[in-house]
C-alpha positions, 0 to 999 in steps of 0.5 A: 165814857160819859162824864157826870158834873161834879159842882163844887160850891163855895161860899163865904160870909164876913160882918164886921161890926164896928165901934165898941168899949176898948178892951186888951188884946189876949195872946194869940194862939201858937201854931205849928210850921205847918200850919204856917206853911199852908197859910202861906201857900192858901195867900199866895193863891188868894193873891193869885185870885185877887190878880184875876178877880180885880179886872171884873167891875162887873159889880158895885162899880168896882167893889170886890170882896172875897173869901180866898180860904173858902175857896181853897178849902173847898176845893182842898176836899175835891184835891183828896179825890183828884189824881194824875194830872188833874191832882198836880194842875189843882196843887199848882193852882193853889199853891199846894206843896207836893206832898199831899197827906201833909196838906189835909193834915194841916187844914185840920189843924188850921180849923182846929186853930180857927175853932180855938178862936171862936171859943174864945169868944171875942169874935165869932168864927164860924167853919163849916163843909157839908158833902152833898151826895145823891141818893142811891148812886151806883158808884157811891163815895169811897169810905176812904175818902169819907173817911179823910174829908170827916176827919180833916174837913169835920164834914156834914154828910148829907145824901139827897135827890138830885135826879129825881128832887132837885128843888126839895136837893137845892132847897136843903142846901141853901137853907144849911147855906143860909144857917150856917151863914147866919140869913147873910148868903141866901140861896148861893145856888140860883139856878136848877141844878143838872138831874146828872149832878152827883154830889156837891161840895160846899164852904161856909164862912161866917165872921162877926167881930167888934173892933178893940177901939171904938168908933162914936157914931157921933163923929162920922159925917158925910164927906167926899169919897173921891171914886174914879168916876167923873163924879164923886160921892158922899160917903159917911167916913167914920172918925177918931184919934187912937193908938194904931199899929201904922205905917208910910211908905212912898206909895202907901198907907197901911193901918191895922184895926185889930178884933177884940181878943186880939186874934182877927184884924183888919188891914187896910192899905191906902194908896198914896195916888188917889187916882186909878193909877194909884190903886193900879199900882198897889194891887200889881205889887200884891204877893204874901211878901208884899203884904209881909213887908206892908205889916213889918212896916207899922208901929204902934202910934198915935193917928187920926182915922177916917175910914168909911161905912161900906158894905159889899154883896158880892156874887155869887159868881162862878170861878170856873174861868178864874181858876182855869186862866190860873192852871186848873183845867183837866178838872172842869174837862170832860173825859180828862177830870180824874176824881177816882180817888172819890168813888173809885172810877173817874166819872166825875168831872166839877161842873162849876164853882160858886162864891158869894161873899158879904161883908158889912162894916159900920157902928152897930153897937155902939150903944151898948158900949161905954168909954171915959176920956182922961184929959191932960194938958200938954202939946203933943205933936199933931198925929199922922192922918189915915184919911180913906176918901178914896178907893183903898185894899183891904184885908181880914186876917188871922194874926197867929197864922197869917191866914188871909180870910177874906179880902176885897177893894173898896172904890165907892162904899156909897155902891150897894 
């Protein structure tokens, strides 16, 4: 029987502006032992991804940033229509527990939860999954499974022409690409799309927050970043002393940078060695335990932080191999997928799977922003230094659940 591509597409976006008027942190939102549960399973694969993807310095000379949860939702919607052993290599590979309805069931209220924090307004925080099917096509999507991915996914539904349209199909869905991502991702699907395509899936993801403290953008300067290369590089390291959630360890530095409101944070986690080796060494203990133990670790302390101005673009990359070292294979084979959950017939195979991921950390703003400083004289001890002059880890979460939305390395932020 032949075998029909099935691209699944996904795609992530993160801006994190920096520098602006302190404001409280409001509590986070409860969440139910589901929800925790999946986000515990979505970081173990997100680990699982960081473990394959550190290798590839394909990029800004060894920059790496990701969307982990893009990844894992949109293939949670191609999971809804997998059966027999392409279901149980795809629930493997993404660290999924075995029972299935609970899954779909939880990431609807993941997103639910995700929402809740965008209407809080603090942060911006935006989720959206589209189903791309063609027109007219003789085996059409179950109304079964429409009837799962809108009501879990909140999909957007959208028949084009892939057989006999492909510019005017590809066209429509960069251009949702590119709304819902704010102009950030432009054209995630470069190349022509196969006249035999089906249907395409895709994620967007879209975060903008403003950091609880701020940073003056008088204070940054341009100071050595110790890259691995021969030659280092000046990098602008922003600068300034604050109360911080911090920590030490023999090996390791780990600070959090908390959102307004509270529910998005950034961590960082700095490598005592600030050779190759040192960074080398933090990314083989990475697992949802470590990261765990790395933030039950910190205290709320006084400290001085020099953290750099960096932005990575980063893909769009195909992770069809990535996901196949991980497990995944039957759903990439032709005549071993098994998506019959989706129209009935097992005619589908995924044909690739795309991210492109950005992110943008700097002092937009600031202007706009006020601070009084209240001056005492009196010796206080000197607070410890958080100096990233050299190739650091970092991670943007959701406090309430844990979730890891996007994470990356950062080896020269002078790399574009």
């Amino acid at each position: 029987m032949k075998t029909i591509p099935l691209p699944v597409i996904a795609l992530a976006l993160a801006t994190t502006t920096l520098a602006f008027a302190a404001q409280q942190p409001t509590a986070a939102t409860t969440t139910t032992d589901a929800t925790a549960a999946l986000a515990t399973a979505n970081n173990a694969f997100a680990c699982d991804l960081y473990a394959q993807l550190k290798g590839d310095d394909s990029g800004a000379k060894g920059n790496l940033f990701f969307s982990p949860f893009s990844v894992s939702s949109v293939l949670a919607m191609a999971y809804a229509g997998a059966k027999g052993d392409t279901a149980e290599q795809m629930r493997k590979t993404l660290r999924f527990p075995n029972t299935r309805e609970d899954i779909h069931a939880s990431f609807a209220a993941l997103l639910k939860h995700f929402d809740d924090v965008q209407r809080d307004g603090s942060v911006q925080l935006a989720i959206a999954n589209s189903l791309w099917p063609q027109k007219n096509a003789k085996a059409p999507l179950l109304e079964s499974y429409l009837a799962l991915a809108k009501q879990n996914y909140g999909v957007e539904i959208t028949p084009v022409d892939f057989a006999r349209a492909e510019p005017k199909a590809r066209a429509r869905i960069n251009r949702w690409v590119a709304e819902k991502t704010r102009d950030k991702i432009q054209d995630i699907i470069g190349s022509p799309l196969d006249p035999q395509t089906r249907l395409v899936l895709v994620n967007a993801v879209y975060f903008k927050g403003l950091w609880a403290t701020k940073f003056s953008p008088g204070s940054t300067k341009a100071l050595p970043f110790f890259t691995w290369s021969a030659r280092d590089v000046q990098a602008p390291l922003m600068c300034q002393s604050n109360t911080y959630s911090y920590g030490e360890q023999s090996d390791a530095r780990i600070i959090e940078l908390p959102c307004q409101g509270g529910n998005i944070s950034m961590f960082v986690i700095l490598p005592a060695d600030k050779t190759k080796e040192g960074l080398a060494q933090i990314e083989k203990q990475l697992s949802p335990e470590q990261i765990a133990l790395w933030q039950n670790q910190v205290k709320k302390q006084k400290v001085q932080i020099y953290l750099p101005r960096f932005r990575i673009d980063w893909g769009a990359k195909s992770l069809v191999a990535t996901l196949e070292k991980l497990g995944m294979q039957d759903a990439f084979a032709m005549g071993k997928a098994d998506f019959s959950g989706m129209n009935g017939s097992p005619d589908y195979a995924i044909s690739d799977i795309l991210q492109k991921a950005f992110v943008d950390v700097n002092e937009e703003g600031a202007e706009a922003s006020a601070a009084t400083g209240v001056f005492t004289w009196r010796y206080e001890p000197p607070p410890p230094v958080f100096r990233a002059d050299h190739p650091f880890l970092f991670l943007i979460q959701d406090n309430a659940t844990g979730s890891i939305l996007f994470m990356g390395r950062v080896v020269n932020p002078a790399a574009q």
